[in-house]
N, C-alpha and C positions, 0 to 999 in steps of 0.2 A: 661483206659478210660479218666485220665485226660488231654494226653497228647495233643490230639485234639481242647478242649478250651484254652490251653496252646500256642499252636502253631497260633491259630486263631486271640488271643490278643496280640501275638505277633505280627503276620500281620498287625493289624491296629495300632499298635502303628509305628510300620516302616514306615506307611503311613502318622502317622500323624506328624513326625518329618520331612518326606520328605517334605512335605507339607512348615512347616517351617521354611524348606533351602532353599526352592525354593524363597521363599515370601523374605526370608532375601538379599539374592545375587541378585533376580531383584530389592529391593530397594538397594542394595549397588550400583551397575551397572546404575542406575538412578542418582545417586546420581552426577556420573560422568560426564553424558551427560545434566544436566540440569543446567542452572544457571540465577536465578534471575533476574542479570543484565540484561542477555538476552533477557526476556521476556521485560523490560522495553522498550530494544532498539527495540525490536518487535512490539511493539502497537506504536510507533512513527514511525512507518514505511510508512504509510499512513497521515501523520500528515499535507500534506498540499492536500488532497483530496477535501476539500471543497473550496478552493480556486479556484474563478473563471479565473482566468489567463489563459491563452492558446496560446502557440506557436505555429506557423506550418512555415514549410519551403517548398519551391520547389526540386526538385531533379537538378543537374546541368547536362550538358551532353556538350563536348565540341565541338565545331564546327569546323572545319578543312577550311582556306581558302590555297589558292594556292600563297607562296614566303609571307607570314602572320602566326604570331603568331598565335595557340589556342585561338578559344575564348570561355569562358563558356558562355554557355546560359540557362536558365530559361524553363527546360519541362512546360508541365500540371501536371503533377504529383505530387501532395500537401501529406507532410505527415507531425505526429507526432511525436517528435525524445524525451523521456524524459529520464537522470539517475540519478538514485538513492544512493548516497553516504554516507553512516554514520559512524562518527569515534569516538575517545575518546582520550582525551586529560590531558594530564599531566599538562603540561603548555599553560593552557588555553589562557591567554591573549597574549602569545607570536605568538600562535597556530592564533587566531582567527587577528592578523596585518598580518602576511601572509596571510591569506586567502584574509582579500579585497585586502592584495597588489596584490596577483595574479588573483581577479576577474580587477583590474585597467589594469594589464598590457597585459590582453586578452582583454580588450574594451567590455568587457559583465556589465551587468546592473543588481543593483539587484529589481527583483519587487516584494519580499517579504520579511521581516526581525521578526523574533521572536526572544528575550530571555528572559528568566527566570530562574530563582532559586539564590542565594544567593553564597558567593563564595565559591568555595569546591564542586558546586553542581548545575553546572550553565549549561544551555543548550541553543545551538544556533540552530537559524531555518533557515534557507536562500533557495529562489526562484531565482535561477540565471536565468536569456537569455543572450545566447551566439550565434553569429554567426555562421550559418551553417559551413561554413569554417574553423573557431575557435573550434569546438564541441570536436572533438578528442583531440586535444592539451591543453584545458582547463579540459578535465574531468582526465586525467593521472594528470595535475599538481596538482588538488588539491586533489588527494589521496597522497601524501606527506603529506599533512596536519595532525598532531597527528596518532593515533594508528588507522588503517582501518577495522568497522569490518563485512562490507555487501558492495557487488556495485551491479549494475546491471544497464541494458539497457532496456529502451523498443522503439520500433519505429512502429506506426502504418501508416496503410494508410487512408490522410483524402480527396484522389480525389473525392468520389463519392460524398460526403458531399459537399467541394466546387461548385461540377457542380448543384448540387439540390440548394445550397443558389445562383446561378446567375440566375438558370432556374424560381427560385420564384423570384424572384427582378424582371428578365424581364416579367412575369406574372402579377405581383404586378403594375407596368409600365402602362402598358397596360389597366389596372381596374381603375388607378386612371387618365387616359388621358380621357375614355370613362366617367367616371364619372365627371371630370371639362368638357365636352364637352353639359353635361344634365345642366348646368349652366345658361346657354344661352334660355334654354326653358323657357318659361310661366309654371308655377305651382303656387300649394297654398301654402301659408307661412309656413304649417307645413312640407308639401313635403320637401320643398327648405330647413327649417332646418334641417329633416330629411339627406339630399343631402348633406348638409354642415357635419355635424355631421361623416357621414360615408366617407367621402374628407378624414376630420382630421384623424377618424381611421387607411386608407389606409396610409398617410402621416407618421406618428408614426410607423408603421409597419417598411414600409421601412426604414426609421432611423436607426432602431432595425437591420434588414437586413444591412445597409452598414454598423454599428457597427462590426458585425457579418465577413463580406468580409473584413474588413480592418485588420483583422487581417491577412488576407490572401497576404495583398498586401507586395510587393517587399522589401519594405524598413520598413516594419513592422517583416520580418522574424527574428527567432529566433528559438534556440535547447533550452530546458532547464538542468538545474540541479538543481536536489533537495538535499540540503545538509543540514545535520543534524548532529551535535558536541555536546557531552557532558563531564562534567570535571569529570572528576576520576586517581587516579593513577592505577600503574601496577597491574591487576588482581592476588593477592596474593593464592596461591595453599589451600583449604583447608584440616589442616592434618587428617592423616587416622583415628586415634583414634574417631577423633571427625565424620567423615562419620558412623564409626562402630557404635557410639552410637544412631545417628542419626537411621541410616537402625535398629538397632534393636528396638528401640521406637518405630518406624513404624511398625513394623514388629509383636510386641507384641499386639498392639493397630488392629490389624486387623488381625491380628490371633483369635484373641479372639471372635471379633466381626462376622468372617467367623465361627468357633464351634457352636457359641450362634448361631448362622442361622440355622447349618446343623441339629444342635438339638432342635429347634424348628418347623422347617421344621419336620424331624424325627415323633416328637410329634403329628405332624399334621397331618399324613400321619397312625402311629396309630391308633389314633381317629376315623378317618375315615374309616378305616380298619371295627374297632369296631362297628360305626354303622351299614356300611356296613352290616356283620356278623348278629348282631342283629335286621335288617330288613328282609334278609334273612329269619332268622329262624320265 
């Protein structure tokens, strides 16, 4: 008769050391795929997001004449072209004289600069604009730059956007010709300030608007890159010993804490049981 609670508690002790293997080797297995550093370079991944800068370029397309050079010419076709470049650096300050020398020798511009941290621990920011024609050729050169450890591209389309900021301009145009036109009329002094008043609003608007267009214009074009450097040496291997001690802290530390659950949970589900029972009856 005993051999049946013998076998039973056997069963859930088999369960519950399984339990404990499993929990041990997905923190060891994590252990591998996760590193600190990374998340750092993670959250600076967006780091010039609130920067209001904005490039856009045309697409080129080239024209064909007859006993004549190609010539490129200028679509309607307005886009967004931005990449994303973050490295790490050994030899920082050797690392960061290459970089403006290679932003000098593509003729790109930088319109944003950050550093900080101290040395050993120092982090650069940079908003390059780069000529659409330059774009390819300056983004490969400066991944030479220190150790590379993220790139990527994005390029969006910003035609519809361009044709909506001319179609409001020339709207806008048009509000503010009819309204200097009410100028000229007889009113009362509050009207006419009134009239003046809303001139100057219309007038500021469009401002705001050819701010807006000029980015768009010819000799305003520009690709950007966003590059981001920070100084560390070679990412040194962490040894295993030290991972096993790690997974199994973790591992005891919520171990523990999953028991105390199941068995207070457990408890609770008694209780309940019992009153159950006891209302019952």
């Amino acid at each position: 008769m005993s051999v049946l609670p013998t076998l039973k508690y056997k069963r859930i002790f088999t369960w519950l050391v399984l339990v404990f293997v499993v929990m041990f080797l997905f923190r060891l297995l994590y252990g591998y795929k996760y590193s600190p550093r990374d998340e750092n370079v993670s959250q600076s991944e967006s780091f010039l997001s609130q920067i209001q800068q904005k490039n856009y370029a045309s697409e080129r397309k080239v024209q064909m004449k007859p006993d004549a050079a190609p010539i490129p010419t200028a679509s309607s076709q307005k886009y967004e072209k931005v990449a994303y470049v973050k490295s790490r650096s050994a030899s920082f300050t050797e690392d960061e004289k290459q970089l403006h020398g290679t932003i000098r020798r593509f003729g790109a511009i930088i319109q944003y600069q950050q550093e900080s941290g101290n040395k050993g621990n120092r982090d650069l920011r940079l908003l390059i604009g780069v000529s659409p024609e330059k774009f390819d050729s300056c983004y490969y050169a400066v991944q030479k730059i220190g150790t590379i450890r993220s790139t990527s591209i994005t390029k969006v389309d910003k035609t519809n956007e361009y044709r909506k900021l001319n179609a409001s301009k020339v709207s806008m145009e048009k509000n503010l010709a009819s309204l200097n036109s009410l100028t000229s009329q007889p009113g009362k002094i509050d009207e006419r300030i009134l009239l003046h008043e809303r001139i100057a609003e219309v007038e500021r608007q469009l401002q705001e608007l050819g701010v807006e267009l000029g980015n768009f214009d010819e000799e305003n074009e520009f690709c950007t890159i966003q590059f981001s450097m920070y100084e560390g040496a070679a990412l040194q291997g962490i040894p295993f010993y030290s991972r096993l001690k790690t997974a199994l802290e973790w591992t005891v530390k919520y171990y523990v804490m999953l028991m105390a659950g199941l068995c207070l949970a457990s408890l609770g589900a008694w209780l309940l049981l019992k009153v159950l029972t006891m209302i019952k009856t």
